[in-house]
C-alpha positions as CSV (number, residue, x, y, z in Angstrom):
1,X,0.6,-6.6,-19.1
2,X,3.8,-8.1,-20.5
3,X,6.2,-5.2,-19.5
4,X,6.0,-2.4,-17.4
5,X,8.4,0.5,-18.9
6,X,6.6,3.6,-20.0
7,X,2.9,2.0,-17.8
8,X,1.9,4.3,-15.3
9,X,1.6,3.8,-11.6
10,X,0.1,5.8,-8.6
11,X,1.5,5.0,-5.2
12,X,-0.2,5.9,-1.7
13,X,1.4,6.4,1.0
14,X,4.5,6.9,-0.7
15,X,6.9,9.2,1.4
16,X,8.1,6.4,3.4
17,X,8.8,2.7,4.0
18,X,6.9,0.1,1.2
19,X,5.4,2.7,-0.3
20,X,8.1,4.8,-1.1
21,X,10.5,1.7,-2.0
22,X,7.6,0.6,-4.4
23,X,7.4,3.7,-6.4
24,X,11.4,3.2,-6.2
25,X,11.1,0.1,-7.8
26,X,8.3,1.2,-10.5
27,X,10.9,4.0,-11.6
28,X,13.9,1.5,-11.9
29,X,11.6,-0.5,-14.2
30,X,10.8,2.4,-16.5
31,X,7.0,3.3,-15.1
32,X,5.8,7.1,-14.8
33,X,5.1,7.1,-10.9
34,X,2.2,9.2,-9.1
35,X,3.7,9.5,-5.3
36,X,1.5,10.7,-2.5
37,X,1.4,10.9,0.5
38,X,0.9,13.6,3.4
39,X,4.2,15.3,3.8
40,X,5.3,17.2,1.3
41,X,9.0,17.7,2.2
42,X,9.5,13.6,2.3
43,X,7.7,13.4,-0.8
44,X,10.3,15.4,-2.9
45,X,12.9,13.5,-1.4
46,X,11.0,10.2,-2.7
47,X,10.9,11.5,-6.4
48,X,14.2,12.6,-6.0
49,X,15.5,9.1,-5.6
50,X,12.8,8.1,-7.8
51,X,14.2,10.3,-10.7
52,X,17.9,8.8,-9.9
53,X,16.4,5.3,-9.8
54,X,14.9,5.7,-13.6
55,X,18.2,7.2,-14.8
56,X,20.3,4.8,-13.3
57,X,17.7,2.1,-15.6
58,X,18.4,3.9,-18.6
59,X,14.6,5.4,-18.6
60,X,13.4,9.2,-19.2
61,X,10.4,8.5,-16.9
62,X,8.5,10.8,-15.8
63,X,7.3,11.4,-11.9
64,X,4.4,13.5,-10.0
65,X,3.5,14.1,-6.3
66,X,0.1,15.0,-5.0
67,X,0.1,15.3,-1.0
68,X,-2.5,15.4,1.1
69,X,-4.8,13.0,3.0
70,X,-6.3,10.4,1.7
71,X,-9.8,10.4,3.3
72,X,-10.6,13.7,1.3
73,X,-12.6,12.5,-1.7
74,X,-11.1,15.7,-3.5
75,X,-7.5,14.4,-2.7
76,X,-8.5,11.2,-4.2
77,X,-9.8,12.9,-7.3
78,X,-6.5,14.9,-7.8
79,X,-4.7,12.1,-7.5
80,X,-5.9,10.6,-10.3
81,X,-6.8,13.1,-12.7
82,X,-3.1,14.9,-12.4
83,X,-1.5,10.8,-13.3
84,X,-4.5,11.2,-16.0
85,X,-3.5,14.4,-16.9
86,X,0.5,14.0,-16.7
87,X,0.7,10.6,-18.1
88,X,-2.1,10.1,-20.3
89,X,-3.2,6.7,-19.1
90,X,-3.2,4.4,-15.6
91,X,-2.1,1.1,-15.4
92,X,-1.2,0.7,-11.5
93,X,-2.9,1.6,-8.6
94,X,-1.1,0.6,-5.4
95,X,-3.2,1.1,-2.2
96,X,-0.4,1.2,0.6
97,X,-1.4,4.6,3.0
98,X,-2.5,3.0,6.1
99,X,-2.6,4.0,9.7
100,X,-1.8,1.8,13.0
101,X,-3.6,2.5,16.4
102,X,-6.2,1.8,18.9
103,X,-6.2,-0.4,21.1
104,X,-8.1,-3.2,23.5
105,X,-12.0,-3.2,23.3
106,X,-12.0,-1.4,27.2
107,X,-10.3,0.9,26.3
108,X,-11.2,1.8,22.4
109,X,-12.6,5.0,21.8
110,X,-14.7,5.7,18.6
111,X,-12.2,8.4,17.1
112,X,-9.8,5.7,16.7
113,X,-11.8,3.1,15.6
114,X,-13.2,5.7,12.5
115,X,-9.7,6.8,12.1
116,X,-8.7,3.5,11.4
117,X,-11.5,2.8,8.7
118,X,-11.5,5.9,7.5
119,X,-7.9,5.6,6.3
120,X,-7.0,1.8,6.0
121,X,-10.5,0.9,4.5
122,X,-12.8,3.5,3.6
123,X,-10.5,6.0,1.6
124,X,-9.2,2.7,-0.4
125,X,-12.6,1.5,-1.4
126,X,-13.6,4.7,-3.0
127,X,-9.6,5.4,-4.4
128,X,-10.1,2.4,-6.3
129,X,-13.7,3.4,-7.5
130,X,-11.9,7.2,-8.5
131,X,-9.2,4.9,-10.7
132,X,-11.8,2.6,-11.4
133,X,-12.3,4.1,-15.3
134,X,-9.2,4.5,-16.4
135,X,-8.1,1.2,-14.9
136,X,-10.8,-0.5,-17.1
137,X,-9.4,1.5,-20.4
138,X,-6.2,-0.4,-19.7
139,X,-6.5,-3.9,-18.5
140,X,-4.9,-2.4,-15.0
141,X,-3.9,-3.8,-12.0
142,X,-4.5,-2.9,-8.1
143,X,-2.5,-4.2,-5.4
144,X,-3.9,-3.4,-1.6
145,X,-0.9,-3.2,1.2
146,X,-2.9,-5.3,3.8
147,X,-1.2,-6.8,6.6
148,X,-0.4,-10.3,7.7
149,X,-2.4,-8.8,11.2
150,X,-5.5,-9.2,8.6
151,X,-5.7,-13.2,9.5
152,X,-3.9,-12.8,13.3
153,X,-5.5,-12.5,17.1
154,X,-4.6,-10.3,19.4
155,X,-5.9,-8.1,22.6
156,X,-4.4,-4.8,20.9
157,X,-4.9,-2.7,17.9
158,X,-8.6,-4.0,17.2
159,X,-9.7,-1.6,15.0
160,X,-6.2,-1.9,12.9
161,X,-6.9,-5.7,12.7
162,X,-10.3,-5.5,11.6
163,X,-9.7,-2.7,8.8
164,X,-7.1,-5.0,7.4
165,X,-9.3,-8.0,7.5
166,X,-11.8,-6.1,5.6
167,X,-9.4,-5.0,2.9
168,X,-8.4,-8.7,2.1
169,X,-12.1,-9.6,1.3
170,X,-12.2,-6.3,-0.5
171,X,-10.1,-7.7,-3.0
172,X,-11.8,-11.4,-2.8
173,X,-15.1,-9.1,-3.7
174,X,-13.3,-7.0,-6.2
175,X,-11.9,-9.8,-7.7
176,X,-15.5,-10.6,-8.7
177,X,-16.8,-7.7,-9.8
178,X,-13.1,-6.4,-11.9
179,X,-12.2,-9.7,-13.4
180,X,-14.6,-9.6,-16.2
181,X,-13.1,-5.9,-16.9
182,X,-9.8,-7.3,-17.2
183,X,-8.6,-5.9,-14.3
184,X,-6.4,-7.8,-11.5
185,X,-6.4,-7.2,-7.6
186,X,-4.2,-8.6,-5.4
187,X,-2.8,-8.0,-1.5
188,X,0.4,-7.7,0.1
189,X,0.5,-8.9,3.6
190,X,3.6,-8.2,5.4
191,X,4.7,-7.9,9.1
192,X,5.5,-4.9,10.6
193,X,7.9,-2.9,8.8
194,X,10.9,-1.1,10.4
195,X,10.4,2.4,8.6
196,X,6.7,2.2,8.7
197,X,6.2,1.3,12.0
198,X,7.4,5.0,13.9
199,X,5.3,7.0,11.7
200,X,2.1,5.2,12.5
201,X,2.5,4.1,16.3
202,X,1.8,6.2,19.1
203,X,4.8,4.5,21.1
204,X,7.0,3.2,18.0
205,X,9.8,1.9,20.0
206,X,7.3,-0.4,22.5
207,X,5.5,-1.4,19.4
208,X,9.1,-2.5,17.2
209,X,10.2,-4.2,20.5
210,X,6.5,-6.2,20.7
211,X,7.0,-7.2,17.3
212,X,10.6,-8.4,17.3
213,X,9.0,-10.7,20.5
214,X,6.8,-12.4,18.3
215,X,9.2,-13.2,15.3
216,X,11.0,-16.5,15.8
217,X,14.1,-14.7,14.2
218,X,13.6,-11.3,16.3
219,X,12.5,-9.8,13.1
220,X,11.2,-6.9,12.1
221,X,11.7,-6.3,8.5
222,X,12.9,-4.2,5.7
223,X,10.7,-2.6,3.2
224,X,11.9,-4.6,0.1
225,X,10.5,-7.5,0.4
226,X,6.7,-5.3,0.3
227,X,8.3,-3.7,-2.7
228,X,8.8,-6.2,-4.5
229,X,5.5,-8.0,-4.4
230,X,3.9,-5.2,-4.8
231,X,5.5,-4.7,-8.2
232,X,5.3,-8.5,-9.0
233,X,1.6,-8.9,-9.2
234,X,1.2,-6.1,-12.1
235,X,4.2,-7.4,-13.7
236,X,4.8,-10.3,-16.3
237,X,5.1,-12.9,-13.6
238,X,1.8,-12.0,-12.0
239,X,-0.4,-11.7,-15.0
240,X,-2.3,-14.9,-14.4
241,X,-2.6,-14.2,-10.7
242,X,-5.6,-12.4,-9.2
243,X,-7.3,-12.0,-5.7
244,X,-4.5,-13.5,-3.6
245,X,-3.4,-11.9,-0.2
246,X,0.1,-13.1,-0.1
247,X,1.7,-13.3,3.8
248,X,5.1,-12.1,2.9
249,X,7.7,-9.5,4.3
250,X,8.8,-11.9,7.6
251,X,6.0,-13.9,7.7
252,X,5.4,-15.2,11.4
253,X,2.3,-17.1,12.7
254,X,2.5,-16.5,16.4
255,X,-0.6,-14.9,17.8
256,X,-0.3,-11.6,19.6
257,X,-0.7,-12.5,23.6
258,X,0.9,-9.3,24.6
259,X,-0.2,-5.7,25.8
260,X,1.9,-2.9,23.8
């Protein structure tokens, strides 16, 4: 894909943080954005700035949101049949809803451990299946929001580490099986990010402190950064690029050795 004015994008998990400065991004660069995402109220507020960001680039693009949760399989279809439906085409799909909790194996229960692959893993296997036609009708490109806690230790969050681990080789495999489709997957591997990290923690402000421990710099970061690659990799730049999980967004490579 040489340019991406007048593609077509959906964004998960787009009310907030990465996800919602992705589809920000998308917009400024002329795409018709798909924004989901489970509330409703935030949501509008994201195509709102959405809408502003495409005017202020000179585009007339056009924007949709779908909320709801992304382990329904109906939510999934809607998704993308109303971008099929509004747009007339998908070129985009970037996986980025997630969820963060759990906890130490002693104390793991299996709610949370489903929960966890339920969201982070399961729903984005079988989004990228839903997109998976008209993805291959247009050369696409997927980009999974993984973590850099995919290739990190630590005595917390197991089930969160292992779902993210999993969606790295789901794009290795991917890779695979879409390349000779013409279709690219990539993943996005950043730290914790400030916006993103209340919403999906059980105690946000422990967790932000943790993770400012275990930056060198007492980072946590900013939701750019995400953005940014995430809109790389379908773009120009990123055409020749495919299966690579890219630690980015305050990379760090201290192991966790702290209770949250």
């Amino acid at each position: 894909m040489s340019g991406l004015a007048g593609k077509s994008v959906i964004v998960t998990g787009s009310s907030s943080g990465i996800g919602e400065a992705t589809a920000i991004l998308f917009a400024r660069k002329g795409c018709n954005v798909t924004l989901c995402g489970q509330d409703f109220g935030r949501l509008q507020e994201a195509e709102e700035k959405c809408k502003q960001a495409g005017a202020a680039g000179g585009h007339t693009n056009r924007f949709i949101t779908v909320a709801g949760d992304m382990t329904d399989s109906g939510v999934r279809k809607k998704v993308v049949q109303d971008t099929q439906t509004a747009f007339g085409r998908l070129d985009v799909l970037v996986a980025n809803h997630g969820v963060l909790m759990g906890g130490a194996l002693p104390d793991l229960s299996e709610i949370d451990f489903d929960t966890n692959m339920d969201i982070n893993l399961k729903s984005t296997v079988f989004l990228i299946k839903e997109a998976l036609p008209y993805l291959e009708m247009t050369k696409g490109s997927i980009v999974c929001v993984s973590s850099i806690f995919s290739t990190m230790t630590g005595p917390n969050l197991l089930p969160y580490f292992l779902s993210k681990a999993a969606t790295d080789h789901l794009v290795r495999c991917l890779a695979v099986q879409l390349g000779p489709k013409g279709i690219r997957i990539n993943a996005v591997n950043p730290n914790a990010v400030n916006r993103s990290v209340p919403g999906g923690y059980r105690r946000p402000g422990s967790c932000r402190r943790l993770v400012r421990t275990k930056h060198a710099l007492g980072w946590t970061v900013q939701w750019y950064p995400g953005a940014g690659r995430c809109y790389r990799f379908p773009g120009q730049r990123g055409g020749q690029v495919y299966h690579w999980s890219v630690p980015g967004c305050g990379r760090r490579t201290q192991p966790e050795g702290q209770s949250v």
